[in-house]
C-alpha positions as CSV (number, residue, x, y, z in Angstrom):
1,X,-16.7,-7.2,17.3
2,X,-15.2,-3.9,16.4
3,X,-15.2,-2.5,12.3
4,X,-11.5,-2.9,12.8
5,X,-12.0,-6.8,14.0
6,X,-14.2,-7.3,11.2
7,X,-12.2,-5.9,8.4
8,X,-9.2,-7.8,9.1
9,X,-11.3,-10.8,9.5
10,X,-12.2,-9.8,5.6
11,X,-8.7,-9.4,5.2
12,X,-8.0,-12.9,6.3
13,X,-6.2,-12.3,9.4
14,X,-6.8,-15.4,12.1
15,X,-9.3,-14.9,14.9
16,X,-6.4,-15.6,17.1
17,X,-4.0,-12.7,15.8
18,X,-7.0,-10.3,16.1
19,X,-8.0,-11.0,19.6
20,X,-4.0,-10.7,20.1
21,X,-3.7,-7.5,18.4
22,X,-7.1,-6.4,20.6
23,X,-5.5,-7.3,23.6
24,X,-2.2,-5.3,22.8
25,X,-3.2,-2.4,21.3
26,X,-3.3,-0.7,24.9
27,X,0.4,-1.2,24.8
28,X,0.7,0.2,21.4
29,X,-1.0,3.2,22.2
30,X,1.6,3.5,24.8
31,X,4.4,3.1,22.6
32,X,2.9,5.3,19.6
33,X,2.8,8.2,22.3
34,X,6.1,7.7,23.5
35,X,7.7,7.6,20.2
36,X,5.4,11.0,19.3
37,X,7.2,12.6,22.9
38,X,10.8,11.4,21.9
39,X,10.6,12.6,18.1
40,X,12.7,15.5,18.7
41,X,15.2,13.1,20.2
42,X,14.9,10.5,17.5
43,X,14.9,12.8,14.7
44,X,19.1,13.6,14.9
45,X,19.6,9.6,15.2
46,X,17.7,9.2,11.5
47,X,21.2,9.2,9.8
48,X,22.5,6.3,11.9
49,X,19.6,4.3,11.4
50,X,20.0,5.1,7.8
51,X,23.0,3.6,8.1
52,X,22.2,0.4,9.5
53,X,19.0,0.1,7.7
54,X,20.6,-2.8,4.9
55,X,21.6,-4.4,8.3
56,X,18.2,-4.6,10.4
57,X,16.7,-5.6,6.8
58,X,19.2,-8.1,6.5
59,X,18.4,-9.8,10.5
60,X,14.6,-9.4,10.4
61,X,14.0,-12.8,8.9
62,X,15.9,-14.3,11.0
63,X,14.2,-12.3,14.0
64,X,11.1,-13.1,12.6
65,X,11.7,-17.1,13.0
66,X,13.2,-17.0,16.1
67,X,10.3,-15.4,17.5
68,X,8.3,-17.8,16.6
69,X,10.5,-20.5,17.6
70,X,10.3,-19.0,21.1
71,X,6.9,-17.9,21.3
72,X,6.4,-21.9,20.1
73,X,8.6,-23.2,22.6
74,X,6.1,-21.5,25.1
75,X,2.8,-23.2,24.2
């Protein structure tokens, strides 16, 4: 068990969301670097997501559910 593992256990998270998040961070180092090489690409497009920001604040409930209703749909 990692100090990470064990403070979010503190934190409350479930045993199952941390051995989740374990198992993914590989892929989130992945994107974090990606996302560090295409900054000076995804700097000019801030504006536009400025834009649509009220919109993709708006849908993320809504994501949110239907993720789960797929990821339940699954199991």
């Amino acid at each position: 068990m990692s100090a990470l593992d064990f403070g979010l256990g503190l934190a409350g998270m479930p045993e199952t969301t941390i051995a989740e998040l374990d198992k993914q961070l590989p892929a989130l180092e992945r994107i974090a670097a990606a996302i560090k090489q295409a900054e000076p690409m995804i700097s000019p497009l801030i504006p536009v997501f400025q834009k649509a920001w009220p919109d993709i604040v708006a849908v993320t409930p809504l994501l949110i559910e239907l993720i789960a209703f797929a990821k339940a749909k699954e199991a």
